[in-house]
C-alpha positions as CSV (number, residue, x, y, z in Angstrom):
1,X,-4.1,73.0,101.9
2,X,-5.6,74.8,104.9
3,X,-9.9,74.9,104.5
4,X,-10.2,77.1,107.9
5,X,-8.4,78.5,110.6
6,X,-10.0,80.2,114.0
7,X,-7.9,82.4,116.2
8,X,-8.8,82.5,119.9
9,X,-12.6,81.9,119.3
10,X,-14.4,82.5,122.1
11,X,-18.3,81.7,122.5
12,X,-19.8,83.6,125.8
13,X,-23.0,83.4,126.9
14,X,-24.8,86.0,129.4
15,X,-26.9,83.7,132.1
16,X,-28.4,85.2,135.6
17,X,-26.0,83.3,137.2
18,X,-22.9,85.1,135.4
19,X,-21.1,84.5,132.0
20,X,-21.1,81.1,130.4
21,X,-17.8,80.5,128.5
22,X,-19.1,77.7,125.7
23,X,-15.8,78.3,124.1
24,X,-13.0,80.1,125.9
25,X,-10.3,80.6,123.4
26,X,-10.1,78.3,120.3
27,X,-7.4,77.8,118.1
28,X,-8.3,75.8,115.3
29,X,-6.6,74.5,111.5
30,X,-8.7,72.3,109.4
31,X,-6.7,70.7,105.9
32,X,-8.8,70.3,103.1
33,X,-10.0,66.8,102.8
34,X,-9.7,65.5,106.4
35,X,-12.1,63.8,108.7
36,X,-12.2,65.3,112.6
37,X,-14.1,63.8,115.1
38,X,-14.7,66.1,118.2
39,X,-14.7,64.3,121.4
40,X,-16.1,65.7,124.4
41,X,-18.1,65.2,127.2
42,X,-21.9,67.1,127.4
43,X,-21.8,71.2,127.9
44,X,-18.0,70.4,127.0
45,X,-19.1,73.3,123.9
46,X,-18.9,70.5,121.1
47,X,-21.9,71.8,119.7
48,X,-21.3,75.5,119.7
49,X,-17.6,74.8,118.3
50,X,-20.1,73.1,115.1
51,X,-22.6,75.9,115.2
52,X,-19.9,78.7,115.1
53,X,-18.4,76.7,112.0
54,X,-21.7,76.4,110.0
55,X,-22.2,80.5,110.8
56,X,-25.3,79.4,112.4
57,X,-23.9,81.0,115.6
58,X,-21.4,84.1,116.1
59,X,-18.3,84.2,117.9
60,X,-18.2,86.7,120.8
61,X,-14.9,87.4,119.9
62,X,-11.9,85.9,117.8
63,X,-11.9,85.2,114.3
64,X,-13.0,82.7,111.6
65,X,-11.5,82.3,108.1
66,X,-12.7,80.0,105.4
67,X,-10.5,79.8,102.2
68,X,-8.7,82.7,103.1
69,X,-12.0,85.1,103.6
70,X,-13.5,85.7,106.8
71,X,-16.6,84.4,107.8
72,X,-19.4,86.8,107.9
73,X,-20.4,87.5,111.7
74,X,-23.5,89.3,113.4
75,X,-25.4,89.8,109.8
76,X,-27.9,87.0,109.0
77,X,-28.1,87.1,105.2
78,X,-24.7,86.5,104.6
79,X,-24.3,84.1,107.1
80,X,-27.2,82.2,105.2
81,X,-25.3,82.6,102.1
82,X,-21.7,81.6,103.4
83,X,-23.6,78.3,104.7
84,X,-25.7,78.1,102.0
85,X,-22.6,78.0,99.4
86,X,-20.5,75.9,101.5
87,X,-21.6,74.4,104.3
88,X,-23.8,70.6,104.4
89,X,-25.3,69.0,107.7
90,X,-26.0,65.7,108.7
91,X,-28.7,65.7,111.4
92,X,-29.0,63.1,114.5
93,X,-32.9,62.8,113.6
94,X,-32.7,62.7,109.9
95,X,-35.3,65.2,108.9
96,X,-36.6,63.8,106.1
97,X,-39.7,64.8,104.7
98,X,-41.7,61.7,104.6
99,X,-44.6,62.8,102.4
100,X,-41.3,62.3,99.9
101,X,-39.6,59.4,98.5
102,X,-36.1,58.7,99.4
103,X,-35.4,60.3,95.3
104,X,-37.6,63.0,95.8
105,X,-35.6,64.1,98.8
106,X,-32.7,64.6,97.0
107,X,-34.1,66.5,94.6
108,X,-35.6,68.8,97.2
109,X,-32.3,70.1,98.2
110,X,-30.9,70.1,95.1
111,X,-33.5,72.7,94.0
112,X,-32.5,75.0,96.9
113,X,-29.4,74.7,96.2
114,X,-30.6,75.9,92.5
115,X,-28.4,72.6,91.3
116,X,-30.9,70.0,90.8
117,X,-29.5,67.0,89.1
118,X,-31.7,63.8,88.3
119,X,-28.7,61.7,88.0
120,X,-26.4,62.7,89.9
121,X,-29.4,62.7,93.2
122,X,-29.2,58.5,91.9
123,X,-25.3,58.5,91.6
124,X,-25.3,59.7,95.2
125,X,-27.8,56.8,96.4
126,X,-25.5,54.4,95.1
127,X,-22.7,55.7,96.5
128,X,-24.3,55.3,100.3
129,X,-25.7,51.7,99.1
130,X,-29.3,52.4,98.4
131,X,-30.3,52.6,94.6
132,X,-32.7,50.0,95.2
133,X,-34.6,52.4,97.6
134,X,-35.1,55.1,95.4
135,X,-39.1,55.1,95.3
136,X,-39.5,54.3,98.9
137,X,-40.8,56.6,101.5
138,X,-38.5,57.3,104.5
139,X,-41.2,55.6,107.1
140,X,-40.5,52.0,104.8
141,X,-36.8,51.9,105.7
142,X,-35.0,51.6,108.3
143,X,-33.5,53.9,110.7
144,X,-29.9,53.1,109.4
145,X,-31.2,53.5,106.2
146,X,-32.7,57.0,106.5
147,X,-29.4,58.3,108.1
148,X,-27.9,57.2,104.6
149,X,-30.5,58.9,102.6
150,X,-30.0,61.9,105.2
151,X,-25.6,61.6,103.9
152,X,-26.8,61.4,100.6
153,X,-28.8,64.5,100.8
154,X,-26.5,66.8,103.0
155,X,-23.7,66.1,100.0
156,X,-26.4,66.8,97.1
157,X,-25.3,70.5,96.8
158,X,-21.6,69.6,97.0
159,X,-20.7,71.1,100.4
160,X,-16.9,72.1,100.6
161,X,-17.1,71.4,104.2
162,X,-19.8,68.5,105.7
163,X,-21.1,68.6,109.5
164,X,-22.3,66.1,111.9
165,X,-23.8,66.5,115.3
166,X,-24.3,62.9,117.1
167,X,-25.6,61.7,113.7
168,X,-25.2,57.6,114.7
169,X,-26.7,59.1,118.5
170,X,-30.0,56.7,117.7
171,X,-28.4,53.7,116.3
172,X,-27.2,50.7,117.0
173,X,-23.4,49.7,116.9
174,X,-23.7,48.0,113.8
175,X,-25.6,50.0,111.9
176,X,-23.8,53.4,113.0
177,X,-20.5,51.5,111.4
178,X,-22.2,51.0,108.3
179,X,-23.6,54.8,108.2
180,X,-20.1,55.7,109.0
181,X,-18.3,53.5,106.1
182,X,-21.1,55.2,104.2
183,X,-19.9,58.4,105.0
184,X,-15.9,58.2,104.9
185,X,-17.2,56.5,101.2
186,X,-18.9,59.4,100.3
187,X,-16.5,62.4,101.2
188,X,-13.8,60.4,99.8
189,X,-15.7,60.5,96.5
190,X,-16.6,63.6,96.8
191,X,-13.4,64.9,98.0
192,X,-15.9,66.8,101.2
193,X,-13.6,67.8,104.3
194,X,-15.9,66.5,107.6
195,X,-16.1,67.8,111.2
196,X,-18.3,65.2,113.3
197,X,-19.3,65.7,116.9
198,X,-19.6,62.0,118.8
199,X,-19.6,61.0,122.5
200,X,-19.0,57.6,120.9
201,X,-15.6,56.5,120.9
202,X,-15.8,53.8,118.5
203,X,-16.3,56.3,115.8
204,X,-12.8,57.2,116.5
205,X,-11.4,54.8,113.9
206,X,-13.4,56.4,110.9
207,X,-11.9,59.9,111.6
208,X,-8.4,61.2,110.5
209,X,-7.5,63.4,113.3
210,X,-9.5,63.3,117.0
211,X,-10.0,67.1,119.0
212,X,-10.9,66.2,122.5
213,X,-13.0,69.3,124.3
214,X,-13.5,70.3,127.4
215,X,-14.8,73.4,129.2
216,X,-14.8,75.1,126.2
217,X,-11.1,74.5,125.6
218,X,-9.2,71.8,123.2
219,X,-7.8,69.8,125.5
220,X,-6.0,67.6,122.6
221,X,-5.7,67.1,119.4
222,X,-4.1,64.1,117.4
223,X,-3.8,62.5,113.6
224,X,-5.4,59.1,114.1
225,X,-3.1,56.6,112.4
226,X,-4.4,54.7,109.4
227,X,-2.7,51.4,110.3
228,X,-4.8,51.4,113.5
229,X,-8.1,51.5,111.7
230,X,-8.7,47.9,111.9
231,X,-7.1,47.1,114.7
């Protein structure tokens, strides 16, 4: 079932050198349930293509639906609310608060999300692998770790649709593979539909389908076969 469409979304940006096209005519279908990498090299409009999905930017022109409603544009509160109600974030810098445990991070979110849930916020650290980090502060783990924690947090308020800009951009190669099995883990679980910008090609496997962008255009965009995965 389709989760979002865009029609010819375009992203323009007024500069004193002339117009900036960040996106220049999007056409977009997202399935509930699926797991999109966006691929792209830098100023390629990656990021605005997120932004304009989470409602924290408008499109110039074109339009955005989300389960059949349109996506509010140009008015602020209800931009908060759509992304409030729907939309979760995975940071590349984690932004945890570290005057609070790993628990008490949960929590937090849960409570803005007015859906605060003791045991669920412990069911969800054991789904990314860290119940026995509960009552540790996010400066005593690891880096890894904390982007875990960060998963764990950005699904606390059950998000129909989850978001990720560069979010393994400060980690190694082994431990962005076990933040990504983390991840694919927990929207599995949690039945969360995923949009993930990367310039790291690896990732590639963990997705479902792959939208190459460039110059504010899609330039490609394929299923990734699941009997490739562990090739």
């Amino acid at each position: 079932m389709s989760l979002l469409q865009m029609n010819d979304l375009q992203r323009h940006y007024q500069t004193p050198a002339g117009t900036v096209k960040a996106l220049d005519g999007i056409n977009l279908e997202i399935q509930e349930g699926e797991r999109v990498i966006l691929l792209g090299p830098s100023g390629s409009g990656k990021t605005t293509l997120l932004n304009c999905l989470s409602a924290l930017d408008s499109p110039t022109n074109g339009m955005y639906m989300f389960q059949g409603t349109e996506v509010p544009r140009s008015h602020s509160e209800k931009m908060t609310s759509f992304r409030r109600e729907n939309i979760g974030y995975v940071f590349q810098f984690f932004n945890l608060l570290q005057d609070l445990t790993v628990l008490e991070n949960i929590h937090l979110i849960q409570e803005l999300a007015g859906k605060k849930d003791p045991v669920r916020a412990k069911e969800l650290l054991k789904l990314v692998g860290l119940e026995a980090e509960i009552n540790r502060f996010p400066g005593e783990i690891s880096g890894g770790q904390q982007q875990r924690v960060a998963i764990a947090r950005s699904i606390a308020k059950r998000p129909t649709l989850l978001l990720g800009d560069e979010l393994t951009g400060n980690l190694d190669t082994e431990t962005s593979n076990k933040v990504m099995e983390a991840l694919v883990h927990a929207c599995e679980q949690e039945n969360i539909t995923a949009v993930f910008v990367t310039h790291d090609e690896g990732l590639v496997k963990y997705a479902t389908r792959v939208i190459r962008i460039d110059s504010g255009k899609i330039i490609s965009d394929q299923k990734v076969d699941s009997s490739d995965e562990d090739a």
